[in-house]
C-alpha positions as CSV (number, residue, x, y, z in Angstrom):
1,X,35.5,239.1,121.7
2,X,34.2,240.1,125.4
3,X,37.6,238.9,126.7
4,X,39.5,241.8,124.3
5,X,37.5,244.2,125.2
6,X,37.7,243.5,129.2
7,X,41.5,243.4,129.1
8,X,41.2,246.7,127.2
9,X,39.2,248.1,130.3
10,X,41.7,247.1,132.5
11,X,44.2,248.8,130.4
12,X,42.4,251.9,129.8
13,X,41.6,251.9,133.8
14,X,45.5,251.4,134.5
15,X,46.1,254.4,132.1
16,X,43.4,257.0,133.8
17,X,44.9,255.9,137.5
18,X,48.4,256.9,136.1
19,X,46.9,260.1,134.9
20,X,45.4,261.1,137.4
21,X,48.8,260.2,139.7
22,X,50.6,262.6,137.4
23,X,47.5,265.4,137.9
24,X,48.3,264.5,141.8
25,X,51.6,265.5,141.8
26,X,51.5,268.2,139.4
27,X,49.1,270.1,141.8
28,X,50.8,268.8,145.0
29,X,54.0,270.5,142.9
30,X,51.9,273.7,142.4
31,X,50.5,273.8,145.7
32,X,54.2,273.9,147.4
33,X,55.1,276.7,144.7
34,X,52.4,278.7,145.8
35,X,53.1,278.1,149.3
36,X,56.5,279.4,149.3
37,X,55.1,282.4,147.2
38,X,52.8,283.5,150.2
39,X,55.8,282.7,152.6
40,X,57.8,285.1,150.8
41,X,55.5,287.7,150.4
42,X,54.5,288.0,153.7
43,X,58.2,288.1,154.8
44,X,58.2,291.4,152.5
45,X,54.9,292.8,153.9
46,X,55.3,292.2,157.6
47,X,59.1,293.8,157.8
């Protein structure tokens, strides 16, 4: 019974690591957005 629930450990573990890659590069993503925002916007405000 131990054995089951370890390898469901492992599988829930695998699981967060992948969710928290895909939280990684959704911000990393948003980041780079905002970064060519403020680019932009100071191209506009320093003419």
């Amino acid at each position: 019974m131990s054995e089951n629930l370890n390898s469901n450990n492992i599988e829930n573990d695998d699981f967060n690591l992948n969710n928290e890659d895909c939280d990684y590069k959704e911000l990393n993503t948003r980041l780079k957005k905002i970064k060519s925002t403020i680019a932009l916007l100071e191209k506009i405000i320093f003419k």
